[in-house]
N, C-alpha and C positions, 0 to 999 in steps of 0.2 A: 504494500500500500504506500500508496506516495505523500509523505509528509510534507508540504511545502512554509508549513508553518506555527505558531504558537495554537494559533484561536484552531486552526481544524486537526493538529495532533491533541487538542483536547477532549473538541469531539469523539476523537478516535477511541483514547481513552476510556471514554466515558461510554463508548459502544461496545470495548473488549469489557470493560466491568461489570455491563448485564449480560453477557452471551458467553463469554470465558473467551479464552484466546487461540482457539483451532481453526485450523486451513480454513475450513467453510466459516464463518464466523468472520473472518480478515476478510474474506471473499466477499462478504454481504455486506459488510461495512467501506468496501470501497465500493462499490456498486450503488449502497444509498448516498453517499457522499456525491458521487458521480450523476446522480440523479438530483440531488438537492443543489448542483451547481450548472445544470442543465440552461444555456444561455438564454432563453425566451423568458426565465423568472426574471422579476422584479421586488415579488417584495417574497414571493413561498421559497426563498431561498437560505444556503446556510445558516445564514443571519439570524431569520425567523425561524428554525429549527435549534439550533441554541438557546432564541429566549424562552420557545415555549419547551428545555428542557429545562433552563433556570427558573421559569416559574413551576413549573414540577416538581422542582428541588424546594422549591418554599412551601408547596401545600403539600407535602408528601406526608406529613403526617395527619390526614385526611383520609388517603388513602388504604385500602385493605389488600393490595397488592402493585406497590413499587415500580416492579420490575416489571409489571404488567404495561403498567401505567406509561413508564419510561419507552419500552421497546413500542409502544402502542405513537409515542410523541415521535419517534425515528422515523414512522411508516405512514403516518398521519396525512401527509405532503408526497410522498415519494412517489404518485405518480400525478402529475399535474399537466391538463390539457385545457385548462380552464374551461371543463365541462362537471360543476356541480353537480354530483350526486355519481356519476360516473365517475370521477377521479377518487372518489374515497372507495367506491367498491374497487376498482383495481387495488389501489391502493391494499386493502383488504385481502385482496385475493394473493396480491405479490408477498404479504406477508406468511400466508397461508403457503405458499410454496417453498417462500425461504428458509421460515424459521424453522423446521423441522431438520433440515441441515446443521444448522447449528448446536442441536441436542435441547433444545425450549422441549419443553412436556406439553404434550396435546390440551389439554386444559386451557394453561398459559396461553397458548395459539389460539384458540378457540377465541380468549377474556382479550387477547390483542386485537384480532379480526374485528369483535363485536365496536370494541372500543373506537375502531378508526373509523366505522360507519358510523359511530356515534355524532362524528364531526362534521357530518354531511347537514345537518340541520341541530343545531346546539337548540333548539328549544325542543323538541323531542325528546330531549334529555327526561326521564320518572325519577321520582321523587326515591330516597331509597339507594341509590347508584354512589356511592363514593369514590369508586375508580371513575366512570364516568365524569362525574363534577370535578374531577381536578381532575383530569385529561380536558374539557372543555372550559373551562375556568383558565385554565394555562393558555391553551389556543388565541381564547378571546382576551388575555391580560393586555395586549398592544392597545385596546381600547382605552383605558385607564389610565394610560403611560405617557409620559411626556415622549413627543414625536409623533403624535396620531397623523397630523395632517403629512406629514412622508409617508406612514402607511397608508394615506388615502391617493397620494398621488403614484403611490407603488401599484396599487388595486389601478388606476384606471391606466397605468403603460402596460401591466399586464391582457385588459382589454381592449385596445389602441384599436385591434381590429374590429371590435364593436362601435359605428358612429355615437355621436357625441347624444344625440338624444333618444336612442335605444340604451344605450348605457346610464343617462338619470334616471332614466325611468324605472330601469332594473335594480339599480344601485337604489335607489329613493324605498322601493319595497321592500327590500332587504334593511335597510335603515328604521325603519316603520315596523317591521315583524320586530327587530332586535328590541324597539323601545317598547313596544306592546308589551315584552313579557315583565311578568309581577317583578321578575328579576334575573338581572344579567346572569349574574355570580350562583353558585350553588354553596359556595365554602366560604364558611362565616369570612374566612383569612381573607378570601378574594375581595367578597363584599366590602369589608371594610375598610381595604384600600382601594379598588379601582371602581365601585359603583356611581359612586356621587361624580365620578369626571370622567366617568365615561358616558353615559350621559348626555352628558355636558355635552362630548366633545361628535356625540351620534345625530344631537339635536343641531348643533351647529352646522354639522356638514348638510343635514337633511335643508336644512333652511336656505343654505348656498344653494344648492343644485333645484331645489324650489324656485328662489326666488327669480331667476330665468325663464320661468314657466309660466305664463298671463293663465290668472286661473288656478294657477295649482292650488289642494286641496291639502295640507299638508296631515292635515286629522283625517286619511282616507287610508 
């Protein structure tokens, strides 16, 4: 595996410490690396696969399986065509082929597969799910974070090829389901730090890309 530097031999690291450190195992972890640096990303790229296993690293005592949770944040992204709902089931699926190489126990496989679908729509999320809620609580911590509006302008060079007003309009409902729910956050930890500004920072953009719109309805 090719190390070219500090931030992704951590990565590295951090990907032989859930799967151990055998041929297949090195193998999967240059291939999601490889995947995660895939030059069409903008913002689902290495970057955003670190934070959301740093924030993993902060609610993980939330969690009732870690290592689930973590290898579930590796494969989450790992196949991105900016085709929602599709990219998490492959996603899913590539997991489901990999990690059995590595020696993960079918179980584990199972709790990682379910989990990365989980991502495919964070409000689907049931009450009850603790791996769940800090897998999707981590995902969605950029909301909360100082820097939102780079991840906003990350999300639309991602869809470049989407025109300018199929893309408000898609982006604005997506904005509008997020704020609908009773709540972002699932884990008290999340909630109490990134609800209140994120928010903030959902309703602000929603009203940007509104207010372009003669008419828009933004309580629709």
């Amino acid at each position: 595996m090719i190390d070219p530097g500090p931030a992704r031999r951590s990565l590295v690291n951090g990907w032989i410490a859930l799967v151990g450190d055998s041929p297949a195992a090195r193998a999967t972890g240059a291939e999601l690396i490889a995947r995660w640096s895939e030059p069409h990303r903008r913002y689902h790229t290495l970057d955003h696969l670190a934070a959301v296993l740093g924030a993993v690293a902060e609610l993980a005592g939330e969690a009732e399986d870690t290592v689930a949770v973590g290898l579930a944040a590796w494969f989450h992204d790992a196949v991105y065509d900016g085709r929602p709902g599709w990219d998490e089931e492959r996603s899913a699926q590539l997991a489901q082929s990999r990690l059995p190489g590595c020696g993960v126990p079918a179980g584990r496989i199972a709790e990682v597969a379910r989990l990365v679908r989980l991502t495919a729509a964070h409000d689907t999320l049931a009450e009850g799910d603790p791996n769940g809620a800090v897998l999707c609580d981590a995902d969605l911590a950029v909301l909360g974070r100082p820097g939102y509006d780079a991840y906003a302008a990350a999300i639309r060079q991602e869809y470049a090829h989407v025109q300018e007003e199929p893309f408000k309009k898609g982006r604005a409902e997506v904005l509008r389901r997020l704020l609908a729910a009773p709540r972002l956050y699932r884990t008290a930890r999340a909630r109490a730090s990134w609800e209140e500004r994120a928010r903030a920072n959902l309703a602000a953009e929603l009203a940007a890309l509104t207010a372009a719109q003669p008419g828009a309805d933004e309580t629709q």
